[in-house]
N, C-alpha and C positions, 0 to 999 in steps of 0.2 A: 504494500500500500504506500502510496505516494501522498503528502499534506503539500496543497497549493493554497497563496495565499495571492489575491491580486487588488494593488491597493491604486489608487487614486493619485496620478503625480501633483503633488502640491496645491491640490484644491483648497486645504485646508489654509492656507496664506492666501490666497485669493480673496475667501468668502472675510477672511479676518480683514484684508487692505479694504474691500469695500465696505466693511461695517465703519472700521477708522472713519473711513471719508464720510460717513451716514449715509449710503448709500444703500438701502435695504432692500433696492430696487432689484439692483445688481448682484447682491448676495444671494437674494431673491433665484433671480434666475438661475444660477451658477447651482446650487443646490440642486433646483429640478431639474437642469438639465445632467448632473450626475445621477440623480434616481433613477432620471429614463436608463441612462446606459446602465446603469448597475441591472436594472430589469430586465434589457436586453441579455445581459451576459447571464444571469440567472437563467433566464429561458433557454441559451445557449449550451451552457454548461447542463441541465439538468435531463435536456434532450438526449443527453448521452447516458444511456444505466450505467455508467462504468465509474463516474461519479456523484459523490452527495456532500451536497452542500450542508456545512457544518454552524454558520452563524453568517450575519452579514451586517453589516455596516455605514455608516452613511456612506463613506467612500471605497468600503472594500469588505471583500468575500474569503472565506476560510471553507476549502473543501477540501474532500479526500476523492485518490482514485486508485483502484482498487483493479484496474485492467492490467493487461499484459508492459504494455508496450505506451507509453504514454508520448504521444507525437508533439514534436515540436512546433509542427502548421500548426496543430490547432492551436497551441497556446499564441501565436500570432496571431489566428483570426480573431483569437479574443481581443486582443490589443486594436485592431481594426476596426473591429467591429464598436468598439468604446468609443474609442477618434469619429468614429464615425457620426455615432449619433451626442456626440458633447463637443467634439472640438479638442477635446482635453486628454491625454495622455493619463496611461493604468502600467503600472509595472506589474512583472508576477514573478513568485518565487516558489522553487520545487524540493520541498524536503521528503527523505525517508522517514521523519520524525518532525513531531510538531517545533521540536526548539532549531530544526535547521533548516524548517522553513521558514520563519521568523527570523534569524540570521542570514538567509538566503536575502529575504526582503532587504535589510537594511544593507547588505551588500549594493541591490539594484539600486535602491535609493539613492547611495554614495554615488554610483557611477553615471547617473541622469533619469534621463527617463525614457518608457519602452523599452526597459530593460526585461530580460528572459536572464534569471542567474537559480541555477541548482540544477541544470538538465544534462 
């Protein structure tokens, strides 16, 4: 079994600079439009039996997967498919174990963003 985590590149500064400026408008949208994609990616992801999603988050999802052979397309087409309907860039990180997918993460993080790091 594999733990993916795929998180949201720096939404979380965004929604905070537009609050700064009182712009709640803009926070506003920035938020929904990460839920649409996180809903997309849910639908995405759960399409496949091979994973199950584990908890999810404003900006990000914690799933396990439990197939053979865990492919790299897809974990792009997630990343795509994000940009797609937000604008906004999703890292994902692939552990054997919950603690080196969460390490995995913060690796991708350090290095930018649309990162793929533990595969």
């Amino acid at each position: 079994m594999k733990f993916i985590r795929h998180d949201a590149d720096r939404i979380g500064g965004e929604i905070e600079l537009a609050l700064l400026n009182k712009d709640i408008e803009k926070a506003n949208t920035i938020h929904l439009s990460v839920q649409k994609g996180m809903l997309f990616l849910e639908d995405k992801i759960t399409a496949n039996p091979d994973f199950r999603i584990l908890m999810t988050g404003c900006d990000d999802i914690l799933a396990t997967y439990s197939g053979n052979q865990l492919e790299f397309a897809f974990l792009e087409e997630l990343i795509k498919l994000f940009h797609s309907a937000t604008e906004s860039t999703i890292s994902i990180s692939v552990g054997d174990n919950l603690q080196e997918a969460v390490l995995n993460l913060r690796k991708a993080k350090l290095l930018g963003r649309k990162q793929i790091v533990g595969m």
